[in-house]
C-alpha positions as CSV (number, residue, x, y, z in Angstrom):
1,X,58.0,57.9,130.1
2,X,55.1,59.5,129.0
3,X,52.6,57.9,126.4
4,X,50.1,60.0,124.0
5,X,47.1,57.8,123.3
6,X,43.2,58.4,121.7
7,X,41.2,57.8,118.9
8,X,38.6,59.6,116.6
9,X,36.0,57.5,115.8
10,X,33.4,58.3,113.3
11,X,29.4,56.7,112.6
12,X,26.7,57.5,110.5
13,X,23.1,55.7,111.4
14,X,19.8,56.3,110.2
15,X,17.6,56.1,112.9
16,X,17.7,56.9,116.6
17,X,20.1,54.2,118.0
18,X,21.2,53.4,121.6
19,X,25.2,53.2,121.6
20,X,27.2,50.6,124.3
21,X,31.1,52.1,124.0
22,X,33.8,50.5,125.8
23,X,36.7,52.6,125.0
24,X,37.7,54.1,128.0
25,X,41.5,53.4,129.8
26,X,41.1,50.6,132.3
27,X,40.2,51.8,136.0
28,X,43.5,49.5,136.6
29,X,45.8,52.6,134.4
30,X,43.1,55.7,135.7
31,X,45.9,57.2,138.1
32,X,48.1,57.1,135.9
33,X,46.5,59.7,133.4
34,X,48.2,63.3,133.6
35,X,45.8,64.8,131.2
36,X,42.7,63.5,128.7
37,X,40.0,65.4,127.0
38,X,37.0,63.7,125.3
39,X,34.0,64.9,123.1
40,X,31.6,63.3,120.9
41,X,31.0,66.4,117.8
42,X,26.8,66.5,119.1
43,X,27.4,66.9,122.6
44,X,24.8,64.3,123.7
45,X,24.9,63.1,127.7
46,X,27.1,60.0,127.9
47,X,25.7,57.9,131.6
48,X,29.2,55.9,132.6
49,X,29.5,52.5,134.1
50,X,31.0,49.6,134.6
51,X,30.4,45.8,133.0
52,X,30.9,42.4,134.7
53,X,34.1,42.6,134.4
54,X,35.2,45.8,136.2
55,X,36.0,47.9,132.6
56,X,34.4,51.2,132.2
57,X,31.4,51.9,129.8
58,X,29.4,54.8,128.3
59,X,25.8,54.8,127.1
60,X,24.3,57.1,125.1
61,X,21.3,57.4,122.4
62,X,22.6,59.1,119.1
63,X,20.1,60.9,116.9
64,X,20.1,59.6,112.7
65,X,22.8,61.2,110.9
66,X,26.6,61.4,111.7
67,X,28.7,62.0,114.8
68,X,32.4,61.7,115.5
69,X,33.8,60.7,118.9
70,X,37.6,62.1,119.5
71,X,40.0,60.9,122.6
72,X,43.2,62.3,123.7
73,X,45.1,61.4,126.7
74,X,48.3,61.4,128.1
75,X,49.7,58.3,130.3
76,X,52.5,57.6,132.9
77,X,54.3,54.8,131.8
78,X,57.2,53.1,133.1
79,X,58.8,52.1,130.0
80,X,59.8,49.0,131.0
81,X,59.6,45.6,129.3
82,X,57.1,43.9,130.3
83,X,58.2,40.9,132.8
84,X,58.8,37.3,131.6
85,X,59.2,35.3,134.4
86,X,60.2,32.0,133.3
87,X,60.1,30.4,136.6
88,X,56.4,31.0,137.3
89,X,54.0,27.5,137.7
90,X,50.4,26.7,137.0
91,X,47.8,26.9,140.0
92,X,46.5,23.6,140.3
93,X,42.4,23.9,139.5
94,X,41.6,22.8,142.7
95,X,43.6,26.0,144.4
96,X,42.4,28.6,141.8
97,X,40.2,31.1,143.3
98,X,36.8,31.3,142.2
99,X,37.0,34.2,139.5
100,X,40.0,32.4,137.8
101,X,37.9,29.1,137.0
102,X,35.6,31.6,135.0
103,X,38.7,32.2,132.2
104,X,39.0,28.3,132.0
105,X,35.5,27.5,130.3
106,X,35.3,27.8,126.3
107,X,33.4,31.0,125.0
108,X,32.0,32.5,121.9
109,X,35.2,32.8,120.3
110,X,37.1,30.1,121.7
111,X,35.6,26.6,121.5
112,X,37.7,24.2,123.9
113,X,35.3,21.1,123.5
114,X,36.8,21.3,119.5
115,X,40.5,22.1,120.6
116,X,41.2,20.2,123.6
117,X,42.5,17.1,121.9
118,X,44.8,18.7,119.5
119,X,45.8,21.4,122.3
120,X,47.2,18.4,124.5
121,X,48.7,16.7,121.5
122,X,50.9,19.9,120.8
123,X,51.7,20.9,124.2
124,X,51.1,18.0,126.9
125,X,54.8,16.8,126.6
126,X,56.1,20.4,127.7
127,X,56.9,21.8,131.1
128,X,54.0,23.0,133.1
129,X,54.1,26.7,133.6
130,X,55.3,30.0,131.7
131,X,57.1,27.7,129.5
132,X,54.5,25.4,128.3
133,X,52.1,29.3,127.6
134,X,55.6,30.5,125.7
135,X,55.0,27.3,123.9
136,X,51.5,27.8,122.6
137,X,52.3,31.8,122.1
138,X,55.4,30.0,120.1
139,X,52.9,27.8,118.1
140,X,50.2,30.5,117.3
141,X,52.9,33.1,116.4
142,X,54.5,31.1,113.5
143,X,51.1,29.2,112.7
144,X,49.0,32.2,112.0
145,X,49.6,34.7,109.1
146,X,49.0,38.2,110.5
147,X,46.6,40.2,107.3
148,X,44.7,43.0,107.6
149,X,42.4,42.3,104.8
150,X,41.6,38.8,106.4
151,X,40.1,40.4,109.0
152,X,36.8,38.7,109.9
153,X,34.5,39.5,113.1
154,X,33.1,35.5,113.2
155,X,36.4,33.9,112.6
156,X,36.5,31.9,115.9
157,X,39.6,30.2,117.4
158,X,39.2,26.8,115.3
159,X,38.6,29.0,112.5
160,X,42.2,30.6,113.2
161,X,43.8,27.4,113.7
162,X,42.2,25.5,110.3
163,X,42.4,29.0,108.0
164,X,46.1,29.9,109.3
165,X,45.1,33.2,108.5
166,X,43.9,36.4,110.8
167,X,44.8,39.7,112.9
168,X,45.9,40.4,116.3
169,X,42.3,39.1,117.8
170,X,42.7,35.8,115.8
171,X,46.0,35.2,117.6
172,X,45.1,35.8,121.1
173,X,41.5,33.4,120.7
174,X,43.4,30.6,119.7
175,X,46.2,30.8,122.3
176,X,43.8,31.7,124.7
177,X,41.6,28.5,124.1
178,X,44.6,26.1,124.0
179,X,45.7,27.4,127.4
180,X,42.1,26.7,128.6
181,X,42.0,23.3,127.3
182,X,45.7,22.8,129.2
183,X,43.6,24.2,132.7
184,X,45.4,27.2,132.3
185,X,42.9,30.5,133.0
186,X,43.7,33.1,130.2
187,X,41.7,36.1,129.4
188,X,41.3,38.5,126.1
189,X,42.8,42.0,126.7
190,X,42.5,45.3,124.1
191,X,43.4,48.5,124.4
192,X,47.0,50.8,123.0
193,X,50.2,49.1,122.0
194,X,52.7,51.8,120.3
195,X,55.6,51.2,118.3
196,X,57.4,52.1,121.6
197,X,61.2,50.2,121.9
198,X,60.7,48.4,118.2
199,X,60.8,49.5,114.3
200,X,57.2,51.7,113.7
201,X,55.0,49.3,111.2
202,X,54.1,51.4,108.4
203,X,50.8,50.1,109.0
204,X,48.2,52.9,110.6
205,X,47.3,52.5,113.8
206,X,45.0,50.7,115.2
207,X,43.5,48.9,118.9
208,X,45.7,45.8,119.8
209,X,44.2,42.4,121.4
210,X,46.7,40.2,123.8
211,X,45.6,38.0,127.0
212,X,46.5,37.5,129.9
213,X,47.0,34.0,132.0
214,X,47.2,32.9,135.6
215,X,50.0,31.5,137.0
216,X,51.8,31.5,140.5
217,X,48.3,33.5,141.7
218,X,48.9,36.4,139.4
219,X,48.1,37.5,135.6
220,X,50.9,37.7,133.3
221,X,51.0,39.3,130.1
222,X,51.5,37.2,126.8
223,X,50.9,38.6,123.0
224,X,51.1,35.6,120.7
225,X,51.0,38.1,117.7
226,X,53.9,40.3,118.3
227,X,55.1,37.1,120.9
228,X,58.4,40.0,122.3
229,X,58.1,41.6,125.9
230,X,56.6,45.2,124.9
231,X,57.0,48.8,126.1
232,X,53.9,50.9,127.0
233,X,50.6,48.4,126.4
234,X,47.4,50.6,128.2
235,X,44.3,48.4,128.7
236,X,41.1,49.5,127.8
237,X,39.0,46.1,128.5
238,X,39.2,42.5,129.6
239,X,36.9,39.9,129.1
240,X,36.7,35.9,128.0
241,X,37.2,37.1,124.5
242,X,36.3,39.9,122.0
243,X,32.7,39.3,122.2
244,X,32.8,40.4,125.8
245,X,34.9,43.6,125.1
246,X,33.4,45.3,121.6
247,X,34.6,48.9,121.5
248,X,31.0,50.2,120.0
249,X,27.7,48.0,120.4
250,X,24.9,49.3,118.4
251,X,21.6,48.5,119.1
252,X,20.9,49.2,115.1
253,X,22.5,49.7,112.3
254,X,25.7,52.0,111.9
255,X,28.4,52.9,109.5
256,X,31.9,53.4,110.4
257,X,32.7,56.3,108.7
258,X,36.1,57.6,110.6
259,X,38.8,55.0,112.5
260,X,42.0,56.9,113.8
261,X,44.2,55.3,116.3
262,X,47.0,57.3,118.6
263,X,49.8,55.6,120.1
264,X,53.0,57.5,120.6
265,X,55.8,57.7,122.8
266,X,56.2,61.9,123.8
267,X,59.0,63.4,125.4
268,X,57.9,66.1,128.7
269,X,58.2,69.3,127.0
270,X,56.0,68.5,124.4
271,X,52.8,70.8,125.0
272,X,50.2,68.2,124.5
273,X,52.3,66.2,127.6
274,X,51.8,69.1,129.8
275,X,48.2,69.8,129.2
276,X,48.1,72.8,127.0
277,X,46.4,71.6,124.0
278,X,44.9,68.7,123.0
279,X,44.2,67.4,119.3
């Protein structure tokens, strides 16, 4: 299967501002890319990297004024459901390995020193494992209210769980920090999630957030929001929670001016699949 994915992305600031953009596909999905073509509309110099946590950034200093950046790309996918193995157990703390441990402490986002008593009140009783995670993705899925307009950048994970209110990030901080208060390691994880395999929200588009959690020495998917094994999720950054993985950091002020997200399913002898144009 093959997946068309991008985004145009608009600012306006009014000085000269240094720009931090983490928006590129995760080195993990890189071989999997048949065809991608990026630009930013003033054709500054872009220096790439890589954060803390492996995903791939680009610095640049924009001039005042506006600028547009515009990504297209084209994915192998295996269009598979993602795998829920039901059978899969907690690593003990004492056997995690030493970059686990780091997803277990509480983080900007996720407070476990305010949710650890009611996390083991809720979810103590149940099985160890992928159960007791389907458990919490259970809890956060029909606890939460899914809105757009409540979207709020300082809502934290408390702030999801008291308000009952929030958007996709909202649901993976809480579910993220009850797993942590259970000694389960979980991580926040954005990047493309299509309508691929269920009815297309008439919603537009946008980024998705999930996590991730580590059991029987592996990470396993989980989305509390949409809480269904998906088709065709591509990562674009991983991180203890959104503060780690912003998509633009400005060191100044800026005005979103243009948001478009691109998520589609294509079929091989489509022209953009092959390389021959790109939006």
């Amino acid at each position: 299967m093959l997946i068309h994915t991008g985004y145009d992305i608009g600012l306006e600031v009014s000085a000269p501002t240094p720009l931090l953009l983490l928006l590129d596909i995760h080195p993990d999905r890189r071989n999997d890319i048949l065809f991608e073509d990026e630009f930013n509309s003033l054709h500054l110099p872009v220096e790439p990297g890589l954060d803390l946590y492996g995903n791939r950034t680009q610095r640049l200093v924009v001039p005042p004024g506006k600028m547009e950046f515009s990504y297209r790309a084209v994915i192998r996918d295996s269009g598979k459901l993602e795998e829920h193995p039901l059978e899969a157990r907690e690593v003990p703390v004492g056997d995690l390995p030493t970059y686990a441990l780091h997803f277990l402490s509480g983080s900007r986002y996720c407070e476990t020193d305010e949710l650890t008593a009611i996390a083991w009140q809720l979810f103590g009783n149940i099985e160890p494992g992928y159960r007791r995670v389907k458990a919490v993705c259970d809890f956060v899925h029909n606890h939460i209210a899914f809105d757009y307009k409540a979207a709020r950048s300082t809502r934290t994970a408390l702030g999801a769980y008291t308000e009952r209110i929030g958007v996709c990030r909202d649901f993976a901080h809480l579910a993220i920090a009850f797993c942590r208060c259970l000694n389960i390691p979980a991580r926040y994880v954005n990047g493309y999630l299509g309508d691929i395999g269920v009815p297309r929200d008439p919603a537009l588009m946008d980024f998705s957030a999930w996590f991730e959690v580590y059991l029987d020495h592996r990470w396993i998917t989980f989305d509390a929001r949409h809480n269904v094994p998906r088709i065709g999720r591509i990562v674009i950054a991983r991180g203890r929670d959104a503060a780690d993985v912003a998509m633009v950091t400005s060191f100044g002020q800026h005005t979103l001016t243009q948001f478009t997200v691109v998520t589609d399913e294509v079929a091989p002898q489509n022209p953009i699949a092959t390389g021959q144009h790109a939006a």
